[in-house]
C-alpha positions in Angstrom: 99.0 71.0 102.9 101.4 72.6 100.8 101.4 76.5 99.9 103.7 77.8 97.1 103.9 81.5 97.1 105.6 82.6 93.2 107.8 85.9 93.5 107.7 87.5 90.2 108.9 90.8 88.8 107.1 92.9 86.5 109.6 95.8 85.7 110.0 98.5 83.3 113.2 98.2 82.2 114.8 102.1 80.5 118.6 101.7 82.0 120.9 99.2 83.2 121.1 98.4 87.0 124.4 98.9 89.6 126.0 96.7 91.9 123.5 97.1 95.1 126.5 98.7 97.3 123.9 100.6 100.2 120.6 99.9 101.0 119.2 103.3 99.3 122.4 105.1 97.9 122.6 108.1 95.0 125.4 108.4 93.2 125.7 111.0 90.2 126.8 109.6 87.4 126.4 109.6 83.3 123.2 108.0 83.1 120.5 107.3 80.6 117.0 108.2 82.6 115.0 104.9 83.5 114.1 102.4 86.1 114.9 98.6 87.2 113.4 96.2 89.0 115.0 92.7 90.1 112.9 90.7 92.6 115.0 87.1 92.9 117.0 85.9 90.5 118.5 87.3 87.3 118.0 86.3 84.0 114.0 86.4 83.8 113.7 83.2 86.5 110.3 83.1 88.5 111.9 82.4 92.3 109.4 79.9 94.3 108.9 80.1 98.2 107.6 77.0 99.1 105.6 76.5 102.8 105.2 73.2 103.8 102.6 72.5 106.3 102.6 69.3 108.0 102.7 66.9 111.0 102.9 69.4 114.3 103.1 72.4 112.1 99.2 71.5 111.6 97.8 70.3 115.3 97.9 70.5 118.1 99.4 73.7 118.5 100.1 75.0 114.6 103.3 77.9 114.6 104.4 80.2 111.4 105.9 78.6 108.6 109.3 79.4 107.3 109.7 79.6 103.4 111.6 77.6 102.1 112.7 76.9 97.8 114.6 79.9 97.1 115.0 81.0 100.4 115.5 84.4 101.2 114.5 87.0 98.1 116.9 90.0 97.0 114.5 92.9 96.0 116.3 95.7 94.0 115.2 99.2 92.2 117.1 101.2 90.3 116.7 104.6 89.2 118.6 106.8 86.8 117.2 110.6 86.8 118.3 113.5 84.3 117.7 116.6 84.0 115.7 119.3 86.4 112.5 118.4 85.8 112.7 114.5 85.6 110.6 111.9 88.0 111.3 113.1 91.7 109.9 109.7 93.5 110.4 105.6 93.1 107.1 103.9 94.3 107.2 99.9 94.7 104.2 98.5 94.6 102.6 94.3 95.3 99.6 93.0 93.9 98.7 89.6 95.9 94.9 90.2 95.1 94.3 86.9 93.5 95.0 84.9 96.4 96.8 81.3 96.3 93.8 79.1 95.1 94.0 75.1 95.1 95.8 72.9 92.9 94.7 70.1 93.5 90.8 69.9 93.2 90.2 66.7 94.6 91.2 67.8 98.0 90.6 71.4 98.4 88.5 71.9 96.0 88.5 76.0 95.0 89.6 77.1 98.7 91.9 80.0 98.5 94.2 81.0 100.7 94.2 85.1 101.3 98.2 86.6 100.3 97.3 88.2 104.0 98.8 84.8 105.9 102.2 85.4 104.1 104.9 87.9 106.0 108.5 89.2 105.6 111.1 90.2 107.5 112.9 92.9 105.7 117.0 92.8 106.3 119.3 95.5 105.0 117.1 98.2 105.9 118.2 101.6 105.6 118.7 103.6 109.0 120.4 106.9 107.6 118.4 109.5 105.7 115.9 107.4 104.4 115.2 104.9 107.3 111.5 103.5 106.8 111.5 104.4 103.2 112.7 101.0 101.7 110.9 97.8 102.3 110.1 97.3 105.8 109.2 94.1 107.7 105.2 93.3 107.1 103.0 91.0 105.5 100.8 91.3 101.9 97.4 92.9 102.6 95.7 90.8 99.3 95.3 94.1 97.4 95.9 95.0 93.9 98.7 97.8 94.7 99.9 97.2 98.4 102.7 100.0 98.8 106.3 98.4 100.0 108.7 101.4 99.6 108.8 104.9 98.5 111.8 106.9 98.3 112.9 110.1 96.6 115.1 111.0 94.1 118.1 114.1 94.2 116.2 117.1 94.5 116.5 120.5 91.7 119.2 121.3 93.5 121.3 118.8 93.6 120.4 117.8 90.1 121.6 121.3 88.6 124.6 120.7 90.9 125.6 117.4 89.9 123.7 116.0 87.3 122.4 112.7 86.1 122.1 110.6 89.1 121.3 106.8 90.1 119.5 105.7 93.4 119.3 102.3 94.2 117.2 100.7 96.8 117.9 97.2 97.7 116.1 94.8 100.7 116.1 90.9 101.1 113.4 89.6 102.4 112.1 85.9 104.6 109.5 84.8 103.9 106.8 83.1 106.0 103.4 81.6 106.6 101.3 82.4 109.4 99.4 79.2 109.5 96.5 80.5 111.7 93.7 79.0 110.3 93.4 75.4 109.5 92.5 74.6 105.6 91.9 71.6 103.6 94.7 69.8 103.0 96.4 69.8 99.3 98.7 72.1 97.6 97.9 76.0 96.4 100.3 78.0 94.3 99.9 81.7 93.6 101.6 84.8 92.0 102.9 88.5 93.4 103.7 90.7 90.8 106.0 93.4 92.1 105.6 97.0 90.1 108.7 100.0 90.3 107.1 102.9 89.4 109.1 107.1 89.1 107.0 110.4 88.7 
């Protein structure tokens, strides 16, 4: 059996991103308000983390899958704020809902495989101010908007103070496949779309 998990980015793009430099990190800066996302590779590429499920990885005793394909995947969000009253918090939200169905019908037929078998570990993670506000180590839940991160932005304050501002978040992430229930060989291929959102 063969699971291919897509990692797609689905981004609203209003500024240009910064070198990731700090896990979360502000900087104040003449900026044009708007948000980035990059999940994976630049240049509008669909990354592909592939599981491979065979031979002892199946019976007797089946163990977690590491991905393999693209490897490890570098999440990043950008946010450039202005002005007092501008967007104060950057959510990042999954939707796995649709599950990784079968591709090849003559073998599994329409089985799906739940997004809830597929885990992370998170590396990079921020442990100053905003420790457990990036991406932490978990798994997809199969929901529509799954929260990964939330982190705020420079407060009235410090916007008055300083100005514009940009806060970047950035986390790579492992993936894997739990592989703790036994379904019908073949290969399944599905999609996560990842959504940066400010307000």
């Amino acid at each position: 059996m063969r699971c291919a998990a897509v990692v797609a980015a689905a981004a609203a793009v209003l500024g240009a991103a910064a070198p990731a430099h700090a896990v979360i990190l502000t900087t104040f800066v003449s900026v044009t308000q708007g948000i980035t996302l990059r999940v994976g590779s630049a240049g509008g590429t669909v990354d592909e983390v592939t599981f491979d499920v065979s031979n002892a990885d199946v019976a007797p005793s089946p163990g977690a899958v590491t991905g393999g394909g693209v490897g490890a995947v570098l999440v990043t969000v950008s946010a450039d704020k202005t002005g007092l009253f501008s967007p104060s918090t950057v959510t990042l939200t999954a939707s796995s809902a649709a599950g990784l169905p079968c591709i090849t019908v003559t073998t599994c037929a329409s089985t799906v495989i739940p997004f809830s078998s597929i885990g992370w570990v998170s590396s990079n993670l921020d442990t100053g101010t905003n420790a457990g506000n990036d991406i932490q180590t978990g798994s997809f839940n199969g929901s529509a908007s799954q929260q990964l991160a939330q982190f705020g932005l420079p407060n009235f304050i410090q916007t008055f103070l300083q100005g514009s501002s940009r806060t970047q978040m950035s986390n790579t992430l492992t993936f894997s496949y739990a592989n703790s229930t036994l379904y019908p060989a073949g290969s399944y291929q599905g999609r996560v779309t990842f959504t940066a959102a400010m307000n």
